[in-house]
Each structure stands twice: as structure tokens, then as C-alpha cells.
C-alpha positions, -999 to +999 in steps of 0.1 A: +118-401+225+146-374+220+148-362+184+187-379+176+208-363+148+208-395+130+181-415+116+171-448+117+188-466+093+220-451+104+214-459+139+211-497+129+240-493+103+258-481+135+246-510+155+258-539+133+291-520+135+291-521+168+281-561+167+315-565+150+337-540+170+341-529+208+309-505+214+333-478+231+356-474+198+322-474+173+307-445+198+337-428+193+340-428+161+302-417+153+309-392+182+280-408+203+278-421+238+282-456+246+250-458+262+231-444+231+241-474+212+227-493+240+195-473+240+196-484+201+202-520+204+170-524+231+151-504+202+158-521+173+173-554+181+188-571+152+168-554+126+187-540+093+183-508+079+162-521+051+140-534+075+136-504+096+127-485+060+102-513+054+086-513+092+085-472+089+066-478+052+041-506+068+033-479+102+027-450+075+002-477+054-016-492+092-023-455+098-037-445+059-058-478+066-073-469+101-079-438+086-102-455+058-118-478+087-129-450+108-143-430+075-162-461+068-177-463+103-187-429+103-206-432+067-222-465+082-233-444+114-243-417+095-265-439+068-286-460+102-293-425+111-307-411+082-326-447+080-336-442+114-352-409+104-370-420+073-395-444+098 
């Protein structure tokens, strides 16, 4: 996706704006194009910006955690070898 001058939380604050207001008149005043807060809405749906803070924490802890899984499979691979070996 296309690196946007506004981050996420703005582009939901945006969003709900846009729930309570003609889309046209909030994409002019946020100087975006309609279809941008389009593009938005099939992104993020009816999330709020303290839950897109909160999804963006849990994707950063999933990746430190798969991270910790694969380590462990590697030691565990490495240790049958080295058992392998001893016989």
C-alpha cells in the first residue's frame, strides 16, 4: 500500500467524521480525495483509533513471538542433532 501522509489513527479519526458528515465536504476539508476515504473505510471498517493503536501493538507482539517460536525450533533441531551424533 501507498505510504499516505497521515497515519492510522488519523485516517479512522477521519472516517468517523465522515460517518457523521457528507464524505465530499470531510475530503475537502482534510484535503484528500473522496475515494481515499473509501479506500479507508474497506480498510478499517468501524474500528477507532484506539483500536487501530492496540491491533498495531498486538501485530508488533505476534511477530516478537514467532520470532521466539522459530528460535526455539531451531535450538530443538540443533539439540536431536548433536544427540544424533553422540550414538
Amino acid at each position: 500500500m501507498k505510504k499516505s501522509r497521515f497515519t492510522e489513527e488519523q485516517m479512522v479519526a477521519i472516517l468517523r467524521e465522515a460517518d457523521k458528515a457528507p464524505v465530499p465536504e470531510v475530503a475537502r476539508k482534510h484535503k484528500v480525495s473522496a475515494q481515499a476515504i473509501y479506500t479507508w473505510r474497506r480498510r478499517f471498517g468501524e474500528l477507532q483509533p484506539a483500536d487501530v493503536r492496540r491491533l498495531r501493538q498486538l501485530e508488533i507482539e505476534n511477530t516478537k513471538l514467532k520470532k521466539l517460536v522459530a528460535e526455539r525450533d531451531l535450538e530443538i533441531d540443533t539439540m536431536k542433532e548433536i544427540n544424533r551424533r553422540k550414538w
